[in-house]
VOBA-1610 file (N, C-alpha, C; in pm, whole numbers, padded with zeros to 5 digits, always signed):
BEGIN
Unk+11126-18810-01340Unk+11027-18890-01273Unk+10911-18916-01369Unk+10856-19021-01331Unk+10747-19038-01430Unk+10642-19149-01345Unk+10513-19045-01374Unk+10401-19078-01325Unk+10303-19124-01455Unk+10191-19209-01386Unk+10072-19271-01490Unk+09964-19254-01436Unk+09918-19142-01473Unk+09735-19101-01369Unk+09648-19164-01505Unk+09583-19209-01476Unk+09470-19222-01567Unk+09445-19233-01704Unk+09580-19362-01733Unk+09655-19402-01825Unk+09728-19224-01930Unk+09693-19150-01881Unk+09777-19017-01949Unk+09973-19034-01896Unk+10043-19011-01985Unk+10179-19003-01956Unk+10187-18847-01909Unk+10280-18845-01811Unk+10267-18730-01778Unk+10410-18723-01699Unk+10487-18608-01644Unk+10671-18541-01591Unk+10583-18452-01510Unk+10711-18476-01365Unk+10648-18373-01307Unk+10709-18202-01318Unk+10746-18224-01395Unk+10773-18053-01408Unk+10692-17955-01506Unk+10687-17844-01518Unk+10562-17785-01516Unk+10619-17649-01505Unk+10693-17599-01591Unk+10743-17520-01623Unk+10646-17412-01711Unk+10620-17307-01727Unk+10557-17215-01803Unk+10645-17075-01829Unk+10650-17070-01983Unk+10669-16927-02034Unk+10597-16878-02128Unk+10563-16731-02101Unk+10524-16654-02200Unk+10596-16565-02247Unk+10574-16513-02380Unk+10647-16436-02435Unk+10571-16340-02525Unk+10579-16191-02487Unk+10488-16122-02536Unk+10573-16016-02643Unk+10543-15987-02747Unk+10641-15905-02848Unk+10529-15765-02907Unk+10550-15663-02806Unk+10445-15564-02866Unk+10511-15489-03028Unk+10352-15497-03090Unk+10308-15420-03237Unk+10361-15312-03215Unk+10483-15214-03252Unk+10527-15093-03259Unk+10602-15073-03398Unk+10602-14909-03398Unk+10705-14867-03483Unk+10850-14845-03480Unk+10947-14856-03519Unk+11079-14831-03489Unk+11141-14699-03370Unk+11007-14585-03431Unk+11040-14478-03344Unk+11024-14523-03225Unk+10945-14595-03175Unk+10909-14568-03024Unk+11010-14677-02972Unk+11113-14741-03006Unk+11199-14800-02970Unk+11321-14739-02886Unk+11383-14786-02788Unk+11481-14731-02745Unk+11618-14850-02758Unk+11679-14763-02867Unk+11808-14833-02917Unk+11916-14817-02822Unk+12020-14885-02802Unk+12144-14834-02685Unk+12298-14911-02773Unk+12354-14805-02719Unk+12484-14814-02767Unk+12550-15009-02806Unk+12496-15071-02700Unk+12579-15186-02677Unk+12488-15295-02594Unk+12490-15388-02665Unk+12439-15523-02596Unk+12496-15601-02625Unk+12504-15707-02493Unk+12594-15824-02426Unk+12477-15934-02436Unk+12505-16042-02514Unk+12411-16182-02542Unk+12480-16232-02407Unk+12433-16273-02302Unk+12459-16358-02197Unk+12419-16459-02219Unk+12485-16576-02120Unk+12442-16675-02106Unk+12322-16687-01952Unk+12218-16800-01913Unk+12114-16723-01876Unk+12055-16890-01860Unk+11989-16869-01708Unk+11912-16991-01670Unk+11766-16980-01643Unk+11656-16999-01708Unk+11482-16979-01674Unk+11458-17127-01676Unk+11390-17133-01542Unk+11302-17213-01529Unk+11154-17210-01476Unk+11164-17213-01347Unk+11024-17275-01296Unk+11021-17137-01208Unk+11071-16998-01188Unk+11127-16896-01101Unk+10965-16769-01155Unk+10900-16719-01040Unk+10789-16649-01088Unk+10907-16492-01112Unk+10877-16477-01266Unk+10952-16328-01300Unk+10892-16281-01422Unk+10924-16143-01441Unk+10870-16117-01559Unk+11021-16014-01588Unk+11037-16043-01732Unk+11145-15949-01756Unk+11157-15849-01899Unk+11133-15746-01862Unk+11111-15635-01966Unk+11251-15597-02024Unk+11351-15596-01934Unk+11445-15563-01927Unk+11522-15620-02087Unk+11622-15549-02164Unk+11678-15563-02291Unk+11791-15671-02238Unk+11868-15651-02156Unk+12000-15770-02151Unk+11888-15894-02123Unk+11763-15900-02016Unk+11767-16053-01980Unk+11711-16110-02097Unk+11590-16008-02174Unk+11567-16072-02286Unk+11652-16116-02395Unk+11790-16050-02449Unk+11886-16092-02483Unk+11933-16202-02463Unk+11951-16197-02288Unk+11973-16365-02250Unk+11906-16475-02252Unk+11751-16464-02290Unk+11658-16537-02263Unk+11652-16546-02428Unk+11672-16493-02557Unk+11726-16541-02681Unk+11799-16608-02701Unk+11955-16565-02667Unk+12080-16582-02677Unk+12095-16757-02590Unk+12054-16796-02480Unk+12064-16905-02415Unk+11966-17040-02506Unk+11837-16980-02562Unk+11740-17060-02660Unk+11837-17108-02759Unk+11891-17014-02828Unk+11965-17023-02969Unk+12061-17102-02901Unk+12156-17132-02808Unk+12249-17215-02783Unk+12207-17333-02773Unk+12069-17371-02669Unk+12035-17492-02664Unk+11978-17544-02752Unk+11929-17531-02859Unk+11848-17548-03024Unk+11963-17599-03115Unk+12049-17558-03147Unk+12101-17557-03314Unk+12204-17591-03266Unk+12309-17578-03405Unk+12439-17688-03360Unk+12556-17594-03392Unk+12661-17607-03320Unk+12801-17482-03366Unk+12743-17390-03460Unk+12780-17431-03567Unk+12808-17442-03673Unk+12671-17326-03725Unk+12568-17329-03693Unk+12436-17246-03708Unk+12394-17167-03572Unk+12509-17178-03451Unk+12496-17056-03353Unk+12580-16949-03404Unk+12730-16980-03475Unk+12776-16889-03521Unk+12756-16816-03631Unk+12643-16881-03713Unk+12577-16830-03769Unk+12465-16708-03781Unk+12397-16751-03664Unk+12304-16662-03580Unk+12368-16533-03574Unk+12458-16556-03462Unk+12545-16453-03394Unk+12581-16358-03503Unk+12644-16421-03579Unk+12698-16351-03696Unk+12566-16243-03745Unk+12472-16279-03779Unk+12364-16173-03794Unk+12295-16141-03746Unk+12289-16143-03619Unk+12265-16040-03497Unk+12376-15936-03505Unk+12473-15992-03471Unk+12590-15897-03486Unk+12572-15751-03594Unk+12539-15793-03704Unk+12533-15722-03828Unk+12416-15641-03814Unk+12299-15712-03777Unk+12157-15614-03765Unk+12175-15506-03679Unk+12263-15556-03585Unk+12289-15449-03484Unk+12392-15351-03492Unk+12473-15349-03606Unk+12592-15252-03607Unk+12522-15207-03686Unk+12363-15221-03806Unk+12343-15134-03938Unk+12296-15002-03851Unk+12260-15043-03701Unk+12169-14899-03623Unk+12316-14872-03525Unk+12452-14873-03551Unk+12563-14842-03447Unk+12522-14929-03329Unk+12471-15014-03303Unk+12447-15062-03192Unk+12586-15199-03182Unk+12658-15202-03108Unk+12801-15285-03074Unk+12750-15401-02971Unk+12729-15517-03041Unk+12704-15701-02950Unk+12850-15761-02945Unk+12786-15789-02818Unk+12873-15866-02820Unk+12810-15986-02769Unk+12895-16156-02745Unk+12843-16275-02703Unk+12903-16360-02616Unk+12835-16376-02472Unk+12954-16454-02351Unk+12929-16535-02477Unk+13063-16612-02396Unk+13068-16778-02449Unk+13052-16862-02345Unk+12962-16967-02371Unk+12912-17088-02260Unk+13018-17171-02206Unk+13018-17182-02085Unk+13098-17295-02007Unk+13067-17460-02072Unk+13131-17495-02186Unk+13110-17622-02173Unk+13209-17753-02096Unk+13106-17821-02036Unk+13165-17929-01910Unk+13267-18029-01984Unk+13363-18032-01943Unk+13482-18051-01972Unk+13477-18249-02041Unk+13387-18287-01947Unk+13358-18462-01965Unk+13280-18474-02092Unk+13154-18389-02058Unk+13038-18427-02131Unk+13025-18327-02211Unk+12926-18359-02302Unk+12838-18292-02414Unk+12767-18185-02409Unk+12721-18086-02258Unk+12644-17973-02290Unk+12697-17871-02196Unk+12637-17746-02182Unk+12682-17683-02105Unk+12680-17618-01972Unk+12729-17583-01936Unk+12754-17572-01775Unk+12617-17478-01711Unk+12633-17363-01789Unk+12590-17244-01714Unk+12473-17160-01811Unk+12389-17251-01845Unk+12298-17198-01909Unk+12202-17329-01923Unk+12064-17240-01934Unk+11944-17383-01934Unk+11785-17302-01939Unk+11721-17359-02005Unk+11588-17302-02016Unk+11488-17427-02049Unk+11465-17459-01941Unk+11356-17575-01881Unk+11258-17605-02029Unk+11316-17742-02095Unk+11199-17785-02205Unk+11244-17703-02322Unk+11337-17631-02340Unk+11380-17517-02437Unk+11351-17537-02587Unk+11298-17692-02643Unk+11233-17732-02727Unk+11109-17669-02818Unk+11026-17611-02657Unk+10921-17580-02686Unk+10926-17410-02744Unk+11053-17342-02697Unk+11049-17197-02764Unk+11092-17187-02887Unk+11091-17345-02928Unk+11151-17313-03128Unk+11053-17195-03198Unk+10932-17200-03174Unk+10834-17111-03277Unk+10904-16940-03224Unk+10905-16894-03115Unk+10943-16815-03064Unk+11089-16754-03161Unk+11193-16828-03141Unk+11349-16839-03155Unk+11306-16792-03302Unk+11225-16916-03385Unk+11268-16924-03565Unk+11195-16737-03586Unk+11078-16682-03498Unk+11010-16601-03548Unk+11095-16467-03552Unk+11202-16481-03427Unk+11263-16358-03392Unk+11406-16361-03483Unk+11432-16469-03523Unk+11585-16457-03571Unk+11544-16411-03773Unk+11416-16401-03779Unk+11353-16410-03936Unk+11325-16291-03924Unk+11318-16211-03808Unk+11269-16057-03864Unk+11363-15930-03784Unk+11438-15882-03851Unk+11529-15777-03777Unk+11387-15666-03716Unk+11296-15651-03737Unk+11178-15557-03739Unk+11113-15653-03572Unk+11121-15786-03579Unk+11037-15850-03459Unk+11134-15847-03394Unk+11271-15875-03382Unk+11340-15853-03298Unk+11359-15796-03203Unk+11390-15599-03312Unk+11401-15497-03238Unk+11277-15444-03169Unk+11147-15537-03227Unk+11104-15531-03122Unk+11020-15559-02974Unk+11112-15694-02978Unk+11127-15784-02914Unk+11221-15707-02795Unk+11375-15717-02820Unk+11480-15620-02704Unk+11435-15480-02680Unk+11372-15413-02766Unk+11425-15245-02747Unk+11251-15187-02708Unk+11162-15239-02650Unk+11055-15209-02583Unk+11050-15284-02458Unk+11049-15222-02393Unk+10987-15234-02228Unk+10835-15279-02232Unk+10758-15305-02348Unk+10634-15362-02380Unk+10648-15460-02405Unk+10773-15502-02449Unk+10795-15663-02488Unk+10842-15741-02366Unk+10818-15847-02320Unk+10814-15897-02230Unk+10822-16060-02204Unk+10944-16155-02090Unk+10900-16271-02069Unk+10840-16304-01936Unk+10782-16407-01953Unk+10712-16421-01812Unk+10744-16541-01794Unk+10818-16552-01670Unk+10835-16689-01639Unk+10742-16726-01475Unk+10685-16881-01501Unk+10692-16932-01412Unk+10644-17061-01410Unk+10537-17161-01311Unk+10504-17251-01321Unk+10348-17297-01312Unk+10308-17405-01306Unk+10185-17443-01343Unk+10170-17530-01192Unk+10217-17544-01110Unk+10227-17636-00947Unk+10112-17519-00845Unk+10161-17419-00873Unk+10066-17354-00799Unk+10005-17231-00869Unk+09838-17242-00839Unk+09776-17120-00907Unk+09734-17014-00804Unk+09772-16885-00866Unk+09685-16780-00753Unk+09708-16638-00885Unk+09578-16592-00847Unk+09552-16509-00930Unk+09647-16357-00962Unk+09746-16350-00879Unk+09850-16252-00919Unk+09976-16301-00984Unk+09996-16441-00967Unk+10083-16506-01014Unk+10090-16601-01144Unk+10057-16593-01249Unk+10033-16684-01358Unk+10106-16636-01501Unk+10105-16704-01566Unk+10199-16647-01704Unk+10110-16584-01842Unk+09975-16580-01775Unk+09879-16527-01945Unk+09945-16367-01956Unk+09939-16351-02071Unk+09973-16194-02111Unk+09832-16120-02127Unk+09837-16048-02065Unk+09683-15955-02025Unk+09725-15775-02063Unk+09774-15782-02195Unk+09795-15599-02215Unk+09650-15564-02301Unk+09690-15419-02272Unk+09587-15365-02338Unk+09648-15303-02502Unk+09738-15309-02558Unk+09826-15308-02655Unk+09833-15416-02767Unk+09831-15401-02892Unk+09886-15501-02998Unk+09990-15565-02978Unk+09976-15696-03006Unk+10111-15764-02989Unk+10080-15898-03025Unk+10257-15939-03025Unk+10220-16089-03066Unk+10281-16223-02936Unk+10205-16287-02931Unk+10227-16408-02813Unk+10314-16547-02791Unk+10364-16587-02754Unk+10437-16717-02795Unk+10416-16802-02616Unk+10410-16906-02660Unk+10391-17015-02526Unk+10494-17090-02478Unk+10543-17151-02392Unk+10593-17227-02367Unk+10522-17294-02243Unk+10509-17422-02254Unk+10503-17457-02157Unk+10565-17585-02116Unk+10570-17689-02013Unk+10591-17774-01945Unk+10773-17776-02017
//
């Protein structure tokens, strides 16, 4: 849809993510045997997810919608590797692609354009990564910009070092 307020171009969707990656040391990380890259849908849904698989999925689904074959299996490939140097065993669904058309079925992250700074920062540092998945301090926040109320919004408000990434609309 497309609206014209006050000669500004403007969509009505209004999507917001944050992405918070806390300043730690390796020790205080909690490594686990095995992680599964899912495939994984964020949009406009108020959540916050600390959790290691959704953040996985909330990587793993970016990197699909961004780059082309040819540089996902690439990716994968060294994720894969960063993660076996600590015994840690990945593995990667593979996406439903729609049989007619060009993209895929069962995965989507609203504007997914906008998490390139995010994606290029985490796939450049095995160190931001780990700790990115393996802290419960690291964190995404999803939701939207349609309605405001003060328990519900996407700013990252810790009292901790860390680093921030935006997404929005």
């Amino acid at each position: 849809m497309r609206q014209e307020r006050q000669r500004v171009f403007e969509t009505n969707s209004s999507s917001t993510h944050s992405i918070c990656i806390v300043k730690c040391n390796k020790s205080e990380l909690v490594l686990p045997d095995k992680l599964t890259f899912r495939c994984g849908e964020f949009g406009w849904e108020w959540m916050r997810y600390s959790d290691m698989d959704t953040k996985a999925s909330y990587l793993y689904t970016a990197i699909l919608l961004l780059y082309s074959p040819t540089v996902i299996e690439d990716l994968k490939r060294q994720l894969y590797d960063w993660l076996a140097q600590d015994g840690i065993d990945a593995d990667f669904e593979e996406p439903v692609k729609n049989k007619r058309y060009d993209y895929y079925e069962n995965i989507d992250i609203d504007h997914v354009g906008e998490t390139r700074d995010f994606v290029e920062a985490v796939i450049h540092s095995k160190t931001r990564l780990y700790r990115y998945l393996f802290s419960d301090k690291s964190f995404v926040l999803t939701g939207n910009d349609n309605e405001w109320d003060e328990d519900r919004n996407v700013d990252i408000n810790v009292d901790y070092k860390h680093e921030e990434y935006y997404k929005s609309n």
